[in-house]
Steps between C-alpha positions, in 0.01 A plus 500: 500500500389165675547240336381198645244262379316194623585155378205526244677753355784264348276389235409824388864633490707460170648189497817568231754719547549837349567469129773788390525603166806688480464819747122404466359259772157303488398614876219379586102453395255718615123596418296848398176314517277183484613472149806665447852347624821710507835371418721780733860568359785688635811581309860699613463656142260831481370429161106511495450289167724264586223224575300443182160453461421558163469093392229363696599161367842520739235544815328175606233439794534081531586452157281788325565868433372755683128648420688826533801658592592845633834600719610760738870635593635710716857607612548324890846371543570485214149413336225309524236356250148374570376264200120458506351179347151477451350183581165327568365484850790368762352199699622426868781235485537457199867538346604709246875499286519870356783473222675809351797588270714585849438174708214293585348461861169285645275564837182412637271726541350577860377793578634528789837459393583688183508874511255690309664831412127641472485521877615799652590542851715698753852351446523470869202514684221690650453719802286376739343839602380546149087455502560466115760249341450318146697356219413598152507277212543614122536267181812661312621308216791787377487542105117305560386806759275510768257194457137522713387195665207400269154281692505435910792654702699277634481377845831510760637397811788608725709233702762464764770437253633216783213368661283525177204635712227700300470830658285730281363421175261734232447507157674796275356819471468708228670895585559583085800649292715653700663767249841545684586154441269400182453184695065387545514473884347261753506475840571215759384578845749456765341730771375135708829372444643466901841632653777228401612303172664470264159471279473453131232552299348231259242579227333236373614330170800776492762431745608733803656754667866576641491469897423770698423592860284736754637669767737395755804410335413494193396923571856544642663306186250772332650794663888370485432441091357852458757662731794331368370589106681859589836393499460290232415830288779684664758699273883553551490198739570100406185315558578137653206180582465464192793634367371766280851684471799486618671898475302853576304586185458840363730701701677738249289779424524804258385839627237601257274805539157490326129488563365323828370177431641473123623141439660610182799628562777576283901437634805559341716335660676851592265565826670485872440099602473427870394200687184420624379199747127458651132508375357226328374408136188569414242369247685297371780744386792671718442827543483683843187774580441728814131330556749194570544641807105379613681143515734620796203718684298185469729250674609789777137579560388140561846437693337818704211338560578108571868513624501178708407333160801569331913384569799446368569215231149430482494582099839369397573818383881642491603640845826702426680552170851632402549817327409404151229323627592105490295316813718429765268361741103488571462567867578843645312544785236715337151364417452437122219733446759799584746381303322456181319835588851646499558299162204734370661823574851417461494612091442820650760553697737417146233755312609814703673754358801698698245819492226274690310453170335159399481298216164399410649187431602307282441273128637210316 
């Protein structure tokens, strides 16, 4: 993600350092929406409670509590909380000290500056050949729900995020509850918004975006982060930048028969083990499925199609790998496409029985 800002943005940035409370750290100071600041946590401890919010009298906005308070956590490395502090109206410039039982932090708010968690864009950027690109925006307030913007939508602007320049601007508009995500939706308008960046968005009297781009680089950056996401869900493989693990994961597997499909599956202990390397997690959980193999027919068919796109190293994905599967290198002549394409089908080749039969796959 891009981070760079213009000198304006000094005075908007937090201007004390992190406060740590124990494995719990004071991040950084964020909004939800014109009246609503949020005091971000992270912690190395995965304990959901373990920021309190149940005195309002230990949560201060300048020197009074809170006119509400509501909180949101969520397991990311190890977990994050989101504290939301009702407030009245935040004005332009103006400085606020938001004090709390795990540290105490001030900023100045400028909407241009502070990030407004409300506003939802790609994480990258945008392609350029879409006719159709837009940022939605949702007021989510975690144990206070979805809140609906109440009188005149608010008006917004997007900027070079270096030069400043105003490139497209709108007011909100309304799209309605969008049941998959229980959030009330708006939408920003970003179809005017030309070829370059990074942009961020700023709604007025909320705060803004994170940068983002469209097309060019920023479509390539696009492609490498989307490409590159496979390998970071591989199974039986170490996963390096970031360092997600450092040893194959998964590899022992007990030969079970029962229904196709069934992720309840009962093992003894007793059952012939084998090893198994290849395929990737999915969903969130590690098991391995024959319509994995789309992922593989994918990335050979649009290898097929655009070969001089594609070459070796251009992922930073493992090249070659000894036999139990530690990375020895990351070049091996072969363009990364193929490889992770064989990565796809590799589980297979482990899956085969001496008779030519096939394990469905596999569960954890």
């Amino acid at each position: 993600m891009i981070k760079k800002m213009i000198l304006l943005a000094l005075s908007g940035l937090l201007f004390c350092i992190s406060t740590t409370h124990g494995a719990l750290t004071f991040k950084e100071i964020r909004t939800a929406s014109d009246r609503v600041i949020v005091a971000f946590f992270t912690s190395d401890t995965v304990d959901l409670t373990e920021v309190d919010t149940g005195d309002l009298s230990q949560w201060k906005i300048n020197g009074q509590p809170p006119l509400g308070i509501h909180r949101y956590a969520m397991q990311a490395d190890a977990c994050d909380h989101h504290v939301y502090l009702e407030t009245m109206p935040l004005k332009e410039g103006t400085t606020y000290r938001v004090e709390s039982p795990y540290g105490t932090k001030e900023f100045t708010f400028w909407e241009r500056t502070i990030f407004c968690e409300s506003i939802k864009t790609n994480q990258v950027g945008y392609s350029a050949l879409s006719k159709m690109r837009y940022a939605n925006f949702a007021i989510w307030l975690g144990t206070g729900g979805a809140v609906k913007i109440e009188g005149d939508l608010p008006v917004y602007e997007v900027f070079h995020a270096n030069s400043g320049e105003v490139v497209a601007s709108g007011r909100l508009k309304e799209t309605g509850e969008d049941a998959s995500s229980g959030d009330f939706v708006y939408r920003i308008d970003l179809s005017s918004v030309p070829e370059g960046g990074p942009y961020r968005i700023a709604v007025k009297g909320f705060g803004c975006s994170y940068p983002f781009g469209v097309g060019g680089d920023f479509s390539k950056m696009l492609a490498y982060t989307i490409f590159r996401a496979q390998y970071l869900q591989r199974c039986g493989c170490p996963i390096h930048e970031p360092d997600i693990r450092k040893n194959p994961c998964h590899t022992l597997i007990y030969d079970v028969d029962g229904p196709i499909g069934e992720a309840n599956i009962d093992v003894t202990g007793t059952e012939r083990t084998f090893r198994c390397y290849g395929g990737y997690h999915d969903a969130g959980d590690a098991d391995r499925r024959a319509y994995h193999m789309a992922n593989p027919l994918i990335n050979l068919m649009i290898y097929e199609a655009f070969p001089e796109y594609f070459t070796d190293g251009q992922y930073r994905i493992p090249g070659d790998f000894t036999e139990d599967y530690r990375i020895l290198n990351y070049e091996n002549g072969i363009p990364d496409l193929i490889d992770e394409a064989e990565w796809g089908t590799l589980a297979w080749e482990y899956l085969q029985n001496e008779d030519g039969s096939i394990h469905f796959g596999t569960e954890t």
